[in-house]
C-alpha positions as CSV (number, residue, x, y, z in Angstrom):
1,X,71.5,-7.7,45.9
2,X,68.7,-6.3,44.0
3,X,66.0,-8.8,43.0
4,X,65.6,-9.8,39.2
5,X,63.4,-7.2,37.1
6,X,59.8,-9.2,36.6
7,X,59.0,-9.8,33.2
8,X,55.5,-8.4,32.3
9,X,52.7,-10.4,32.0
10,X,51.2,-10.5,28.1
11,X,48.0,-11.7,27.9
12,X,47.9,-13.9,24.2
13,X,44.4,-12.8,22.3
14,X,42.1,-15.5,22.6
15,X,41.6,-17.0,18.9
16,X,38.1,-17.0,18.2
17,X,37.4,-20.5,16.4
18,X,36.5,-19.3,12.5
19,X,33.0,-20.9,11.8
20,X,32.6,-23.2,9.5
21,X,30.6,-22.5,6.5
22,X,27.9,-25.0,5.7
23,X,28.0,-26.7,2.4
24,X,25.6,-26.0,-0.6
25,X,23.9,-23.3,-1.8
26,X,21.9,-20.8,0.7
27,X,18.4,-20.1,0.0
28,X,16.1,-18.3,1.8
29,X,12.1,-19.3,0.7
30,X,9.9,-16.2,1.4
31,X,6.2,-17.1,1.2
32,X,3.8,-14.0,0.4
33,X,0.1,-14.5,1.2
34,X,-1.4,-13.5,-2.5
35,X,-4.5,-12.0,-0.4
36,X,-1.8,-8.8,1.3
37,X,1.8,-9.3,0.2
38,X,2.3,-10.0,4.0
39,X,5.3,-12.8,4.7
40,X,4.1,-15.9,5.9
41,X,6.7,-17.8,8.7
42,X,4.2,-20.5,9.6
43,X,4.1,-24.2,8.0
44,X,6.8,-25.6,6.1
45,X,8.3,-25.9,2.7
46,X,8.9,-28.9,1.1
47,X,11.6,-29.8,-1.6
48,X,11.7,-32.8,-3.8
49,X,13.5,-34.1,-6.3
50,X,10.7,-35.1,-8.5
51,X,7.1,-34.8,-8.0
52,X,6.7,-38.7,-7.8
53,X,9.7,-39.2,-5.3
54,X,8.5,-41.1,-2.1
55,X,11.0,-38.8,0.1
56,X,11.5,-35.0,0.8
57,X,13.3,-32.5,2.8
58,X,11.3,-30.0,5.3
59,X,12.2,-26.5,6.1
60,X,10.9,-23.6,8.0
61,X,9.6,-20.7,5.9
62,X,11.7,-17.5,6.4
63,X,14.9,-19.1,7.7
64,X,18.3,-19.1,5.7
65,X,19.0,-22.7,4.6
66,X,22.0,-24.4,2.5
67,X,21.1,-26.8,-0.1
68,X,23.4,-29.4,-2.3
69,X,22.5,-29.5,-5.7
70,X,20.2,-31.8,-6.5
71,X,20.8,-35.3,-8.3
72,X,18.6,-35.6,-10.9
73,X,19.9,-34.6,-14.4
74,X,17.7,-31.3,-14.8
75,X,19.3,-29.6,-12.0
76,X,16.2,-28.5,-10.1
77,X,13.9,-29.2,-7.1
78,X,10.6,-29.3,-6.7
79,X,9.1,-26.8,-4.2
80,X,5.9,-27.7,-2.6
81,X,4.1,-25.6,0.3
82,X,2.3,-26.4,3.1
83,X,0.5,-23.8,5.3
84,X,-2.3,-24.0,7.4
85,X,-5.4,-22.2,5.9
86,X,-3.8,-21.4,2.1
87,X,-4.0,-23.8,-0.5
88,X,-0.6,-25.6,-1.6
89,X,1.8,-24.0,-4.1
90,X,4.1,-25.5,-6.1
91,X,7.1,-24.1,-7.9
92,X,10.6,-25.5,-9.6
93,X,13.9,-24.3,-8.7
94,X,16.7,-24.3,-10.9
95,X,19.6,-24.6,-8.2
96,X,22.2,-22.9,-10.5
97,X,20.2,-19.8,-11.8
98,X,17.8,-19.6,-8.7
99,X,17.1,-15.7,-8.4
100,X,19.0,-12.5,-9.0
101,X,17.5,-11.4,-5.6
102,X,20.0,-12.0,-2.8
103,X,20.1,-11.2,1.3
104,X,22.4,-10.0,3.8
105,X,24.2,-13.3,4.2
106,X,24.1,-13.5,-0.3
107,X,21.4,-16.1,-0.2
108,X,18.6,-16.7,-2.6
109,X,15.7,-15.2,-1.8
110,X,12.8,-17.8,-3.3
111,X,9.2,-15.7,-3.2
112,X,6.7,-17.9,-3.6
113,X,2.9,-16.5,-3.7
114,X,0.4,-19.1,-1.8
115,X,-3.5,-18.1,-2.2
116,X,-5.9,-18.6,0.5
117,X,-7.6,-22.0,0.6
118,X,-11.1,-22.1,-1.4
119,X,-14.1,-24.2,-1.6
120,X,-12.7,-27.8,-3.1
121,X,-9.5,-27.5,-1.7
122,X,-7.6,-30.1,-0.1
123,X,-5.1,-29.1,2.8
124,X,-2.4,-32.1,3.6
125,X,-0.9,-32.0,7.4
126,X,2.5,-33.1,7.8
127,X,2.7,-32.4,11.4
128,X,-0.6,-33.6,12.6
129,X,0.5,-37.4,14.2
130,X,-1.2,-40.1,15.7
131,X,-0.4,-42.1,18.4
132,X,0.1,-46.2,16.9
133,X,-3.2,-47.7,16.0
134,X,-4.7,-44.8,17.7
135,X,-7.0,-41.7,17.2
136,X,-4.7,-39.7,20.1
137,X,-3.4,-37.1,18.6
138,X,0.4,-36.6,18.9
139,X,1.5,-33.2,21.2
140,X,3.1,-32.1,17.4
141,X,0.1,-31.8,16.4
142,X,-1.1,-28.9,17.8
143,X,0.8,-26.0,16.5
144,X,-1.1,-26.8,13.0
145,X,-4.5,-27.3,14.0
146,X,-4.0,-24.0,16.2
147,X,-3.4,-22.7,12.6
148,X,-7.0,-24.1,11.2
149,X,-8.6,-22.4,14.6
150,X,-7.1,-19.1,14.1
151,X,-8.4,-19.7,10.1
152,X,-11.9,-20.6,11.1
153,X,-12.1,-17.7,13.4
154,X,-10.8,-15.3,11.0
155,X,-13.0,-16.5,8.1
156,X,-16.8,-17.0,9.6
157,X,-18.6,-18.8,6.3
158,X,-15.7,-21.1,6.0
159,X,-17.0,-24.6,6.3
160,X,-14.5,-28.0,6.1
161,X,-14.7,-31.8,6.2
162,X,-12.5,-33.8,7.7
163,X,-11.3,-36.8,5.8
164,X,-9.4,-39.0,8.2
165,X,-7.0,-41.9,6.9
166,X,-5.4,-45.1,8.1
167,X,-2.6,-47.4,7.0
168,X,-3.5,-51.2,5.8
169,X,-7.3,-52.3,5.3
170,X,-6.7,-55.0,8.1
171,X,-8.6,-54.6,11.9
172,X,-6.3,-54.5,14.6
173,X,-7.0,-53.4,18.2
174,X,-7.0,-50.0,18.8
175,X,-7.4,-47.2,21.2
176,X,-9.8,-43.8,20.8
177,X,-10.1,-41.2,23.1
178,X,-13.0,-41.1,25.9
179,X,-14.6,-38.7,27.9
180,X,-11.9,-37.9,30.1
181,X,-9.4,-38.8,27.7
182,X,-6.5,-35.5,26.3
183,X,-6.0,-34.4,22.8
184,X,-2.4,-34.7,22.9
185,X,-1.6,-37.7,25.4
186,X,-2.4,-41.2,25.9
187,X,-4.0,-42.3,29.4
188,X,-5.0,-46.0,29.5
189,X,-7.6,-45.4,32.6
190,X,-9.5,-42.6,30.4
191,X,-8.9,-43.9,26.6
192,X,-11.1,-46.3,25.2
193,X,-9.3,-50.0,24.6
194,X,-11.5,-51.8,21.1
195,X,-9.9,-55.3,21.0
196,X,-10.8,-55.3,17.1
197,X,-11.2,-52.5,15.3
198,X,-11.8,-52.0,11.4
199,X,-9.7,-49.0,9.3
200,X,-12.7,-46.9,8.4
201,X,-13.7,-46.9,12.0
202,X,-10.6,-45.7,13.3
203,X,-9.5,-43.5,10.3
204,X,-13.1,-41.4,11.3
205,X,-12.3,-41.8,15.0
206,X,-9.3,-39.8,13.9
207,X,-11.5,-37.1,12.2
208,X,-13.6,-36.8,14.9
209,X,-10.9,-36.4,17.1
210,X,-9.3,-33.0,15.1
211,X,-12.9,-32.2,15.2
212,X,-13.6,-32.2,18.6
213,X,-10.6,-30.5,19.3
214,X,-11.2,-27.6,16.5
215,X,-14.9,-27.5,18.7
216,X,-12.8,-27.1,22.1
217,X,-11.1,-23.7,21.0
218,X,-14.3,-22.5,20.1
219,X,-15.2,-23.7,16.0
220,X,-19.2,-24.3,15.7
221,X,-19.4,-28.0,15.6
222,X,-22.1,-26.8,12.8
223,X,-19.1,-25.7,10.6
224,X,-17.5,-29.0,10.7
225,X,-18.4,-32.4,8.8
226,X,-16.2,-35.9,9.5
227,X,-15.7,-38.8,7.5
228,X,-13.5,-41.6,7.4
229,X,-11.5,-43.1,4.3
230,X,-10.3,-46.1,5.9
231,X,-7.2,-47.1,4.2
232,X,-8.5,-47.4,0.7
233,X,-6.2,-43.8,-0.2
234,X,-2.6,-44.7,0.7
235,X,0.4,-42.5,0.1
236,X,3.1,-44.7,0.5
237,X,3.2,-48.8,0.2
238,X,1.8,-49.9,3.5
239,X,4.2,-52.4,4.7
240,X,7.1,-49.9,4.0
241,X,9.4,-47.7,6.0
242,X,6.9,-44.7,5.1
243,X,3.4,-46.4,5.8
244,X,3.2,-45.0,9.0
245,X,2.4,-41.4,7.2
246,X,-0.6,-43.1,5.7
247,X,-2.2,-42.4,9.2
248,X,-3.0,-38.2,8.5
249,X,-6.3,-36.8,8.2
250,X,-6.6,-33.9,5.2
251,X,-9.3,-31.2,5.4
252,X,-11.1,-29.9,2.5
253,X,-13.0,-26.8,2.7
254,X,-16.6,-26.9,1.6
255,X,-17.8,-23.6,1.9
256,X,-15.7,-20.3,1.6
């Protein structure tokens, strides 16, 4: 008896799982130092819906991002920059007529042209953290001061101050850093403990902190200046859910 004919095996095409498209509106924000026309990746962008509005979203420059359209009734965000070494630019951008330039993927291509800091200039840093009640520095912070150090090297008549801040006007105990204390970690047998310690104190503990670090990768201590603003310049109420950013230093160039 001759055996059944075998069936051949089909092999089923494996159904690739179609990605889902995210929801909004992509943008891409291209920042162009005004000094070369080079693209700028480093810092962030910042996108508010009103210049006075306590909240905002953070990107990456040079990545391709989707957007819902904003609330408010004109239709437009508020486009802020932050970039190590150039001075902030702002911009509006009207989410349903944005640009006639489009990428690959159809995004919006947003250009925005940011200057290099000058003399009088204030530079914000959203990335630069403290440790609670300290003048620590958080390991997030590095990437931005690295920016400042490669600034300061680049640009040899530069000179800054360091304004450092803190949130509330009441003492509280605190810890600073020692001489065998890190930059970027806590270490309770090297930090130094103060039982009762005033704003201003810490807030320029915390400038000389970024100092001292700016000094270690090889910045002339000569073209750095501290002081500390206490907690008499808040951002944000103090007892709210965004006090905690009222701990930040801000550097302002003196000399260019």
């Amino acid at each position: 008896i001759a055996p059944p004919p075998v069936e051949p095996i089909v092999e089923k095409p494996i159904e690739k799982p179609i990605a889902k498209k995210p929801a909004g509106k992509a943008f891409y924000f291209k920042l162009v130092s005004e000094k070369d026309g080079a693209e700028i990746k480093s810092g962030e962008v910042h996108l508010m819906e009103s210049t006075t509005a306590a909240q905002y979203q953070s990107f990456k420059p040079g990545e391709v991002v989707y957007l819902p359209a904003p609330k408010n009734k004109s239709g437009t965000y508020t486009i802020a920059t932050q970039v190590p070494g150039y001075a902030q630019t702002t911009a509006n951008l009207d989410y349903q007529n944005p640009t006639e330039t489009k990428g690959s993927s159809e995004e919006s291509i947003i250009e925005i042209v940011v200057p290099r800091a000058k003399k009088g200039d204030y530079i914000d840093f959203s990335n630069v953290k403290f440790f609670k009640n300290s003048s620590i520095l958080q390991p997030v912070s590095q990437g931005e001061l690295d920016g400042v150090v490669d600034l300061l090297k680049e640009n040899i008549n530069y000179k800054i101050k360091i304004h450092g801040h803190a949130n509330g006007t009441q003492d509280r105990e605190s810890f600073t850093r020692g001489p065998n204390s890190s930059f970027f970690a806590t270490n309770p047998s090297a930090d130094v403990d103060h039982k009762k310690m005033s704003p201003k104190d810490l807030s320029l503990a915390r400038a000389e902190t970024v100092r001292d670090y700016l000094v270690s990768q090889g910045i002339d201590k000569e073209r750095i200046s501290v002081k500390g603003e206490g907690g008499r310049i808040p951002l944000y109420p103090t007892g709210g859910s965004l006090g905690q950013l009222n701990d930040r230093v801000e550097i302002e160039f003196v000399k260019n």
